[in-house]
N, C-alpha and C positions, 0 to 999 in steps of 0.2 A: 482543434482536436475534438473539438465537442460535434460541430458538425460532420465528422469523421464517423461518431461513435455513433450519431443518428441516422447517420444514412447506411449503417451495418445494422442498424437495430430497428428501425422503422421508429425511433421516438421519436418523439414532441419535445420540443423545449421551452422551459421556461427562462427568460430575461431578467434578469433580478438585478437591480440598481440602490443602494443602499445608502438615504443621505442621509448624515449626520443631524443632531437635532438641534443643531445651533447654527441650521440653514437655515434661509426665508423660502419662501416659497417660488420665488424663480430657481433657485437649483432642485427645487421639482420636478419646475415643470424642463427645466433644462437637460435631467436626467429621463424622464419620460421620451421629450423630443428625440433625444440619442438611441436610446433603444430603439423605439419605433422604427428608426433609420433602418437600424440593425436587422430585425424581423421584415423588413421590407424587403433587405437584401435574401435572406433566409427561405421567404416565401417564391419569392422568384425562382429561388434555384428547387422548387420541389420540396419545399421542408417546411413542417409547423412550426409557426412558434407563436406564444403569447408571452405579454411584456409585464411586469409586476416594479411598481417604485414604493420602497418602503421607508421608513426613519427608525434613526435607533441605533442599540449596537449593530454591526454587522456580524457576528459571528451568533447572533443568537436572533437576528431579523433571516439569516439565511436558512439556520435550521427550523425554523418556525416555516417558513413558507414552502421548504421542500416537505415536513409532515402534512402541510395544508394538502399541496399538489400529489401527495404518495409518490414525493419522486424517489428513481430506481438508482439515481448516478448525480453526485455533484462534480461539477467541473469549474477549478478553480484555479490561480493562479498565485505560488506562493514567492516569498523574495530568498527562499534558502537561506536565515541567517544562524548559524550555531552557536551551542555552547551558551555562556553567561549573556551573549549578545540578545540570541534568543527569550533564554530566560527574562531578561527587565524589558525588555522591547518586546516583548508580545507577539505573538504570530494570530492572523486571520484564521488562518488554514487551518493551526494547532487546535484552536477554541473551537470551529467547527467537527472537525474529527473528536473531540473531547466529547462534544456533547451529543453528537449525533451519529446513530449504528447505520448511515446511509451509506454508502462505498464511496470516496472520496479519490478524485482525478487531480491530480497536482501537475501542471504546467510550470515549469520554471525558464526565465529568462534566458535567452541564448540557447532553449534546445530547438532541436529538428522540426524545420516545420511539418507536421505528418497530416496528410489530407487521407489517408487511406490505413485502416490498420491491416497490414497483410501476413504482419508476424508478433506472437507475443512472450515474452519471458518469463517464465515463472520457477524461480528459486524455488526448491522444494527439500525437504529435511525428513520426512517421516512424522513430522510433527504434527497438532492440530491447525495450528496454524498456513502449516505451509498447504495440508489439505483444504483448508478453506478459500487459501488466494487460486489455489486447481480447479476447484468447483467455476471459482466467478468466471477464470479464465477460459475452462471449457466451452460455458455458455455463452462466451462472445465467440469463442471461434467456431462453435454451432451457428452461431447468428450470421458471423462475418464473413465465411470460408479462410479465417486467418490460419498461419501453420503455429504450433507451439513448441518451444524451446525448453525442455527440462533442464534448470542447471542445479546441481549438486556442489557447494564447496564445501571441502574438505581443508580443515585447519589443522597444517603439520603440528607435531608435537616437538617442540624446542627444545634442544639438550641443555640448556640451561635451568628447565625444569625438573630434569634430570640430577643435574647436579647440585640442586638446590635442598636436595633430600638423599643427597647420596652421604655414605659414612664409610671414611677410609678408602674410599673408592672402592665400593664394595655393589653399587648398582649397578645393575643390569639395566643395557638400552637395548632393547630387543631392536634390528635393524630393518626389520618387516614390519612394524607397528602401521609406518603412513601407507604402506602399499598395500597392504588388505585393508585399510580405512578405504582407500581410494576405491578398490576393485569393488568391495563391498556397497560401497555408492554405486560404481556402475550399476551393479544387479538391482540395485532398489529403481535408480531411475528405468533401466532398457525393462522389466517387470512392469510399471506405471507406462511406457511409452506405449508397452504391446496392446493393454488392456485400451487403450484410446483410440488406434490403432484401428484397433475390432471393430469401433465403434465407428467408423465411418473418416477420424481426425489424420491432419496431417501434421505429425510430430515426430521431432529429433531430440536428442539427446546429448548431452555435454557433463563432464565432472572434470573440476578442474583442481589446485593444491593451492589453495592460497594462504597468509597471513591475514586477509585480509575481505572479511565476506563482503562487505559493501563495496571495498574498490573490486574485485572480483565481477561481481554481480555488473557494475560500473562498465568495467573495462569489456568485459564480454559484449555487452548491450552494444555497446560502440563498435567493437569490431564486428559483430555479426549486422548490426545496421537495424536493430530488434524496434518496432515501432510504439511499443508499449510494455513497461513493465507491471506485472501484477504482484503483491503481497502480503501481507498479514502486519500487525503492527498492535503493540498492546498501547501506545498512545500515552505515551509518558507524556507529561509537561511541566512546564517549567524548571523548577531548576531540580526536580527530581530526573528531567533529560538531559540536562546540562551536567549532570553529574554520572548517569547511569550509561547514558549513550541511548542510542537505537539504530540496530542495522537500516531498518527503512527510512528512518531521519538521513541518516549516511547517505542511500541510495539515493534518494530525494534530491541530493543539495549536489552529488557527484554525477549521475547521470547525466546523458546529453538529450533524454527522450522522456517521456509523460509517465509519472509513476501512477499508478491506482492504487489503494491503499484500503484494507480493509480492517475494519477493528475487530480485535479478541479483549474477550474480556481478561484477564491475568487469572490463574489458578486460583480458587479459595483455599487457605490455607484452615487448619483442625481450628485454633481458636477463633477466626473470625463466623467463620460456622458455626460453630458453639454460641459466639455471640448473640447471633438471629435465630436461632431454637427459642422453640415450646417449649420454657423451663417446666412444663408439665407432662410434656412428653414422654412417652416408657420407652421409646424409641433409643437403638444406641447410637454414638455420638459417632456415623461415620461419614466421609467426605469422600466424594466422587472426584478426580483430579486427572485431567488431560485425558476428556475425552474424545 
C-alpha cells in the first residue's frame, strides 16, 4: 500500500524498524540488514527510500522520527482488536494516532492487496470532520487521477424511539421523517460532487439507510471494490474507546481495504476554555465550536 501511495505521489520513503530495548545488538544489526533488503527492492523498481533502525517504544520511536523526516503520511499495519481487548492490550497504531497530527494509513490483515489507488471513499456528514477526510482525499485524487466515492449514511429513526416517549399513544411518527433525511443527503452530497466536478475530479455519489454507519461505510467499500478509505477520527483510547465506540475504529477493524485516518481534535467545551484563560483578561468568556 505504501508503495502504491508513492508512486501516485512522487514520495520518498522512510523504512523504520523499531527494536525493543532489551535487544543486543545483533537484532540491530538484523533489522538493519532486512530493511536494506527492502529499499533495495524499492530502489529497483524506481522509488526512494532510506532505512532508519531505532530502539525504544515504538509508538513514540515512530512519531519521533516522522517529526524528524517532516513526514506527510504514516503507513502502518494494525492487528484490529476491540473493545476491553483493546483497551488492556494496547494498540501500536492507537499510541501513534494518539500522539501524532500526521495522517495515519492503517493496513489490516486479510485486506485487498492494492498496488494502485484508482478509487477512494470518503464518508462525509456536513461535519468538520468529514470536511477534513474531503480535503486529504481530494489531494490524492489530484495527485493519483483516482475517482472518488461520496457516501452519506443516513440512520433510520426507530419506532421504538418513538414509543419510548409516547403517552397514551398519543405520538406522532411522522412517515416521511427517513425519506427527506435521505433526499436531503442526496442534495448535500450530488451539491459537493458538482463542485469537484468543476474542478477537473472524477466523482460519484452514493446515500444509503443504514443502522449501522461503520458496517455501511464496510459493506459499500466491498461491494464497490473502493481501494482506499479516507476519514476523520477524534482518537479515543483506551477504555474511553472501549466504552464510547468510534465509527473509524469500526471501519478499521470491518473493512476489507486500507483505512486512512485523520485526527480532529474533539470540540472545546465553555469550561475547559475557561480554564486556559487569562484570568486577567477583559475579554468575554466565548468558545468557537465546530468549525
Amino acid at each position: 500500500m505504501a508503495r502504491a501511495m508513492a508512486r501516485a505521489t512522487g514520495a520518498t520513503f522512510t523504512l523504520l524498524r523499531v527494536v525493543p530495548t532489551d535487544k543486543d545488538e545483533h537484532a540491530t544489526r538484523h533489522a538493519q540488514h532486512d530493511l536494506d533488503g527492502i529499499a533495495a527492492e524499492l530502489t529497483a523498481g524506481g522509488l526512494s527510500a532510506n532505512t532508519v533502525v531505532r530502539t525504544g517504544d515504538p509508538a513514540q520511536q515512530i512519531v519521533e522520527q516522522a517529526r524528524a523526516d517532516g513526514t506527510d503520511l504514516i503507513v502502518m499495519r494494525t492487528h484490529g482488536r476491540a473493545g476491553l481487548t483493546r483497551a488492556v492490550l494496547g494498540s501500536v497504531a492507537e499510541r501513534v494516532l494518539e500522539l501524532s497530527p500526521i495522517p495515519l494509513l492503517l493496513v489490516r490483515r486479510g485486506d485487498r492487496y492494492v498496488s494502485q489507488v484508482k478509487s477512494v471513499l470518503v464518508p462525509v456528514d456536513g461535519s468538520p470532520g468529514g470536511a477534513l477526510a474531503l480535503g486529504a482525499a481530494v489531494g490524492l485524487a489530484e495527485a493519483s487521477g483516482a475517482s472518488l466515492r461520496l457516501l452519506e449514511v443516513v440512520v433510520p429513526i426507530p419506532t421504538y424511539i418513538y414509543g419510548a416517549y409516547a403517552y397514551n399513544g398519543a405520538t406522532f411518527v411522522d412517515p416521511a421523517w427517513d425519506e427527506e433525511a435521505r433526499v436531503s443527503a442526496q442534495t448535500y452530497v450530488d451539491g459537493l460532487a458538482a463542485r469537484l466536478r468543476s474542478g477537473g475530479l472524477t466523482v460519484e455519489t452514493e446515500v444509503c439507510m443504514a443502522s449501522s454507519v461503520a458496517g455501511a461505510i464496510a459493506d459499500i467499500a466491498e461491494a464497490r471494490g473502493i481501494d482506499l478509505i479516507v476519514m476523520s477520527t477524534e482518537a479515543l483510547t483506551g477504555a474511553a474507546r472501549a466504552v464510547l465506540g468510534s465509527v473509524a475504529d469500526a471501519v478499521v477493524r470491518a473493512a476489507r481495504c486500507p483505512v486512512l485516518l485523520l485526527r480532529r481534535e474533539p470540540p472545546r467545551v465553555a469550561h475547559e476554555a475557561n480554564a486556559t484563560a487569562d484570568p486577567h483578561s477583559r475579554e468575554p468568556d466565548l468558545v468557537a465550536v465546530g468549525t
